[in-house]
GULUMNU-911909 format. One record per residue (C-alpha): residue in one letter; y, x, z. Coordinates in steps of 0.001 Angstrom, whole numbers, m for minus. Each point is the difference from the previous one (the first is absolute). Layout:
% residues N
[r "a"; [Y; X; Z]]
...
END
This chain:
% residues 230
[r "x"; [75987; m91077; m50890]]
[r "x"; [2561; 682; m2274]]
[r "x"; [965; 1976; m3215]]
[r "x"; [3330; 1797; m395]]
[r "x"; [1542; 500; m3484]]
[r "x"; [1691; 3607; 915]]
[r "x"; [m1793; 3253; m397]]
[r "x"; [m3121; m758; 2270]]
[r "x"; [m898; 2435; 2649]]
[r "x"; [m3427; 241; m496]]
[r "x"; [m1176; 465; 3852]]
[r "x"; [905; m3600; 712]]
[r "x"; [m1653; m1213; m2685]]
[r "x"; [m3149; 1948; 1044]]
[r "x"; [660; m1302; 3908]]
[r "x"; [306; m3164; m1151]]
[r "x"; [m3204; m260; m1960]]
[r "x"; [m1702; 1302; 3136]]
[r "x"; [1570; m3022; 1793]]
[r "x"; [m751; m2320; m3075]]
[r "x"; [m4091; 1219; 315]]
[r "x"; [58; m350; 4195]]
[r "x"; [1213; m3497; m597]]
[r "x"; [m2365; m1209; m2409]]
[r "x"; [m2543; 1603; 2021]]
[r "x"; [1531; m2313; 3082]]
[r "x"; [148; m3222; m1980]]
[r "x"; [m3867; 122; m1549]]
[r "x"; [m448; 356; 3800]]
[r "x"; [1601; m2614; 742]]
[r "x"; [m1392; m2133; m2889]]
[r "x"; [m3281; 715; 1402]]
[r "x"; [586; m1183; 3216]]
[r "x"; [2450; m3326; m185]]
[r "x"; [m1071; m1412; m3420]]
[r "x"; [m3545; 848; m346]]
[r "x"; [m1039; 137; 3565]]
[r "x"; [m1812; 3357; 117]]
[r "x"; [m449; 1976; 3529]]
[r "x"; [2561; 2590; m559]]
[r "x"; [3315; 1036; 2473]]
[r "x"; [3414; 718; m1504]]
[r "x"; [1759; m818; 3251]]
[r "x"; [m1061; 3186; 2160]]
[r "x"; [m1072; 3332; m1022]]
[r "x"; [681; 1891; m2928]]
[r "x"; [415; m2942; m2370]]
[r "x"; [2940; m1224; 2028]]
[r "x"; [1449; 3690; 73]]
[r "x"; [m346; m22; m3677]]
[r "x"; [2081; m3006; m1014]]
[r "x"; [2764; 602; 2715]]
[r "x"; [290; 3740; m1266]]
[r "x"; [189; m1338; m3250]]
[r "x"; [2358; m2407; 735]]
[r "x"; [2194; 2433; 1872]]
[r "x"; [289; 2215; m3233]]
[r "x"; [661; m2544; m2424]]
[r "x"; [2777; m1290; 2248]]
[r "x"; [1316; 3565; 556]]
[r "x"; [m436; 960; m3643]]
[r "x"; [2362; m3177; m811]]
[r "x"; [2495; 1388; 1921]]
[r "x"; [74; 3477; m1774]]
[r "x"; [m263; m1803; m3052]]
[r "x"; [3112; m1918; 706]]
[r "x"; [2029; 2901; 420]]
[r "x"; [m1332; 902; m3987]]
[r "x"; [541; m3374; m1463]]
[r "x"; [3581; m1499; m1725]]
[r "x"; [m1692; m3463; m50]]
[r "x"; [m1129; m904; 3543]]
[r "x"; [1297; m3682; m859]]
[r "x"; [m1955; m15; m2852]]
[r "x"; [m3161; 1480; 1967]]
[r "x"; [776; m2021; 2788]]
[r "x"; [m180; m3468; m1478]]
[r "x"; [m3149; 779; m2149]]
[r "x"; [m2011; 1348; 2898]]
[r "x"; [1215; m2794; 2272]]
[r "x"; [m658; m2583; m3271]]
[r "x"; [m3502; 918; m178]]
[r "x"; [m665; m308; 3704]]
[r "x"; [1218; m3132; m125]]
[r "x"; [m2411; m872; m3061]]
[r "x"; [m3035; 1744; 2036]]
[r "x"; [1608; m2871; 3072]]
[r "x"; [m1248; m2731; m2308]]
[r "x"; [m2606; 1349; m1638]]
[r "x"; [m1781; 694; 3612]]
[r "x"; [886; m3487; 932]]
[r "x"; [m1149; m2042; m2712]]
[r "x"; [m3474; 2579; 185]]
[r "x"; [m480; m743; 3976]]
[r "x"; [3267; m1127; 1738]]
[r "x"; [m2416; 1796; 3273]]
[r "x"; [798; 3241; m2338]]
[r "x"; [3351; m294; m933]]
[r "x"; [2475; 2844; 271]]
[r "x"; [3340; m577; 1675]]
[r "x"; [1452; 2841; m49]]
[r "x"; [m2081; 2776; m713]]
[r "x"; [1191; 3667; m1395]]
[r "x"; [1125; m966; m3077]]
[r "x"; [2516; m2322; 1914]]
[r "x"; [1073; 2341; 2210]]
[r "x"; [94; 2689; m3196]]
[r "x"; [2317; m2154; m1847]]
[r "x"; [2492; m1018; 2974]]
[r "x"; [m23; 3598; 1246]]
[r "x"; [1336; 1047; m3644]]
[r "x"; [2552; m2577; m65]]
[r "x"; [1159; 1296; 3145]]
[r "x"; [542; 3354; m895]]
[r "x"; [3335; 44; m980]]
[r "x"; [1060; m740; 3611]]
[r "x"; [m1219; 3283; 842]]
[r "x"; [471; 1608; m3042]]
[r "x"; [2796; 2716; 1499]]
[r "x"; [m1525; 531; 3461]]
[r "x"; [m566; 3248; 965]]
[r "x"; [m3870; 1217; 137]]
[r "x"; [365; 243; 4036]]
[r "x"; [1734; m3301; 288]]
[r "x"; [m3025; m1486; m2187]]
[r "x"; [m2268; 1401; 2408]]
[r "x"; [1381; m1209; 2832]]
[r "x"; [546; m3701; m1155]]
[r "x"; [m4031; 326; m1304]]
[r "x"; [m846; 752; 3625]]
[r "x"; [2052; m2984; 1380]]
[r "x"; [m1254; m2518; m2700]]
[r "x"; [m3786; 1418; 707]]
[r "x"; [641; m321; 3999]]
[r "x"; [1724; m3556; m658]]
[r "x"; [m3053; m1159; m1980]]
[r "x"; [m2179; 1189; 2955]]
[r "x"; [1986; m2446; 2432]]
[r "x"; [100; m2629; m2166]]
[r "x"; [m4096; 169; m732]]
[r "x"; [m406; m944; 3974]]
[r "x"; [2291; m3573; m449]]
[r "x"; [m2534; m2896; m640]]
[r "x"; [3056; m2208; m1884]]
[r "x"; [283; m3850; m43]]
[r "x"; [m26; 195; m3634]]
[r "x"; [m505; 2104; m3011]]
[r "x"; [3440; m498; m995]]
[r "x"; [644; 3744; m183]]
[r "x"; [m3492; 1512; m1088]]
[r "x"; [1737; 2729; m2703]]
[r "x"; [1261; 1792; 3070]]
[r "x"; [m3169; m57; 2113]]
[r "x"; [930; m2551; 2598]]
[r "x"; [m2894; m2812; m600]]
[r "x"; [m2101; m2582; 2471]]
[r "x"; [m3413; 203; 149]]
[r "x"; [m1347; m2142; m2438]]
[r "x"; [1479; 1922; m2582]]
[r "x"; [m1979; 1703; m2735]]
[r "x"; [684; 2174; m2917]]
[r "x"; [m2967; 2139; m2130]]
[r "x"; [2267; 2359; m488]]
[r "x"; [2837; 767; 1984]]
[r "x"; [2986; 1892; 498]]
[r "x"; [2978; m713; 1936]]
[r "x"; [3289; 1756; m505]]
[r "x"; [m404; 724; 3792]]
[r "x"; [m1299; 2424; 448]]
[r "x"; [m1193; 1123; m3600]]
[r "x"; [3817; 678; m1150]]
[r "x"; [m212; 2839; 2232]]
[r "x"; [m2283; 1563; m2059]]
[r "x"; [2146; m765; m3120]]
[r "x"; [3020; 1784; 1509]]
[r "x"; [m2207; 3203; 786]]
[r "x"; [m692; 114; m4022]]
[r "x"; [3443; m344; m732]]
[r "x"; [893; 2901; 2349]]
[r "x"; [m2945; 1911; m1346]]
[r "x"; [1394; m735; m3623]]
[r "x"; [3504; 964; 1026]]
[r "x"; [m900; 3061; 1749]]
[r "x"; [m2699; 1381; m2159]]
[r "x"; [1101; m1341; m3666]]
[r "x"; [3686; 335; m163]]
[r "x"; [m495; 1473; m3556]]
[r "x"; [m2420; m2085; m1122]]
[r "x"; [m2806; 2294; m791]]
[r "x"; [m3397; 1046; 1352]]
[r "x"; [m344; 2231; 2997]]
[r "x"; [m2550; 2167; m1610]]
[r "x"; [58; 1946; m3043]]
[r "x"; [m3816; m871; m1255]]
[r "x"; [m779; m3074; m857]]
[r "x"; [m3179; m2933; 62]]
[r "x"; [905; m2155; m1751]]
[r "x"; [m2495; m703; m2982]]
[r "x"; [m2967; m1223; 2588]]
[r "x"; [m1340; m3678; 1026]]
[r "x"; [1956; 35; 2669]]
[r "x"; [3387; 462; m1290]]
[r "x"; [m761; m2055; m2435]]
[r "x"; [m733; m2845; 2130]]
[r "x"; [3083; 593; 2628]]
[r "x"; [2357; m605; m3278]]
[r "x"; [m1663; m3210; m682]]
[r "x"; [m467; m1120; 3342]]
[r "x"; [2002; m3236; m561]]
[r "x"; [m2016; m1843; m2498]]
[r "x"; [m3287; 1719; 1986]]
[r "x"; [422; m1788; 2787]]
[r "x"; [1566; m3513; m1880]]
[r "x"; [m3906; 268; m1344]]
[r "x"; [m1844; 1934; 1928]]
[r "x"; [m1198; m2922; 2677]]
[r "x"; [m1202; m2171; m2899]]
[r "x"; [m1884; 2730; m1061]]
[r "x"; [m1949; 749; 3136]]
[r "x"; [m608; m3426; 657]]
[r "x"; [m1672; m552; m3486]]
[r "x"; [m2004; 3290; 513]]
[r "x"; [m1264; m666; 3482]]
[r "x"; [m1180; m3875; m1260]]
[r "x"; [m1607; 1655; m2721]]
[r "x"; [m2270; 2346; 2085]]
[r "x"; [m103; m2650; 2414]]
[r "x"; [m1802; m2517; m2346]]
[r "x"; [m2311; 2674; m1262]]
[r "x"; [m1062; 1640; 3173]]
END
C-alpha cells in the first residue's frame, strides 16, 4: 500500500490495484454487515477468501517493494503513522470498532524491519518466512493472561481488533516478497517487455496509499446515503 520513487515496475502497480479493488470490495462488505446491520457474511465463503487473498498480496507486494525502495524508514514510519491515526480515529468513532493493529500496522513495522534482513539470501528469506508463518500458527492456539504482546499474535480472549495483523505469522508473508523482489528484480525493471500501465487499475495500485487513508469514509458515506433513501 505503498508508492516507490524509483522507476516503477508497472506489474506491481497493476497487482496492487487488483488488491486495492478486492479490499474495498471486502470492507463495503463489512460495512454492511457490522455498522449497518444488513444480513450479509464476510466471515465464510468467498467474501472471506477475498479479503485474506487480498491481504496476502498487499503484504507480499510490500516485501518486493522493499527490495525497490532507498527509503524504507521513511515508508516505514508514514505507513505505521497513519495506522496509528486510523487507531484513534476507529476509537473515538466506536471504541467496539477500533483497530489495534490492523495491516497498516503491521505494513509499517514490517518496513522498518527490513533492514535486518536486508542481505539475506532469497532461500534463507524463505526459510525464516516458513518458520515465522509456522510460529504464528503455534502461537494462535495460546489463550494468554493478557494482551500484553498482541503485535505478535499471542492475545487472551477478550481481545478484539477490526482489523488485524500480527507480525506472527503475517511477517512470513513479508519475507516471501522480499525473496520474490530479490530473486525476480535484481535490476530493477519489469519482467515483461509490454506494458499496462495507462488503465484504472494501474492507476489506482500507484495511489493505493491515500485510497485506502479515504476510501472507508467514503463507503460509509455512500452506503448511509442509499441507506436513507431506500
Amino acid at each position: 500500500m505503498e508508492k516507490t520513487k524509483t522507476h516503477r515496475i508497472w506489474e506491481l502497480d497493476f497487482l496492487r490495484g487488483i488488491a486495492l479493488i478486492m479490499m474495498i470490495y471486502f470492507h463495503a462488505i463489512y460495512d454492511l454487515k457490522d455498522i449497518f446491520g444488513y444480513n450479509v457474511v464476510y466471515s465464510t465463503g468467498i467474501n472471506r477468501w477475498i479479503g485474506r487473498i487480498s491481504a496476502i498480496m498487499f503484504i507480499f507486494i510490500s516485501g518486493i517493494s522493499s527490495t525497490l525502495s532507498k527509503s524504507n524508514l521513511k515508508r516505514g514510519l508514514k505507513v505505521l503513522g497513519a495506522g496509528v491515526a486510523i487507531s484513534i480515529v476507529t476509537y473515538l468513532y466506536d471504541p467496539e470498532l477500533v483497530i489495534k493493529f490492523g495491516i497498516l500496522h503491521f505494513l509499517g513495522v514490517s518496513m522498518l524491519l527490513y533492514p535486518l534482513f536486508r542481505k539475506l539470501h532469497p532461500v534463507a528469506l524463505l526459510l525464516a518466512g516458513t518458520a515465522v508463518i509456522l510460529a504464528g500458527n503455534a502461537v494462535s492456539q495460546i489463550n494468554a493472561a493478557n494482551d500484553c504482546f498482541f503485535v505478535f499474535g499471542l492475545t487472551s480472549s477478550n481481545f478484539f481488533s477490526s482489523d488485524y495483523y500480527p507480525l506472527l505469522p503475517w511477517f512470513g508473508v513479508f519475507l516471501y516478497g522480499v525473496a520474490a523482489g530479490k530473486f525476480l528484480y535484481p535490476a530493477k525493471k519489469s519482467l515483461f517487455r509490454f506494458t499496462l500501465r495507462d488503465n484504472i487499475i494501474s492507476c489506482a495500485g500507484r495511489n493505493t496509499f491515500i485510497i485506502y487513508l479515504i476510501h472507508q469514509p467514503v463507503i460509509i458515506a455512500v452506503i448511509t446515503i442509499i441507506d436513507r433513501f431506500l
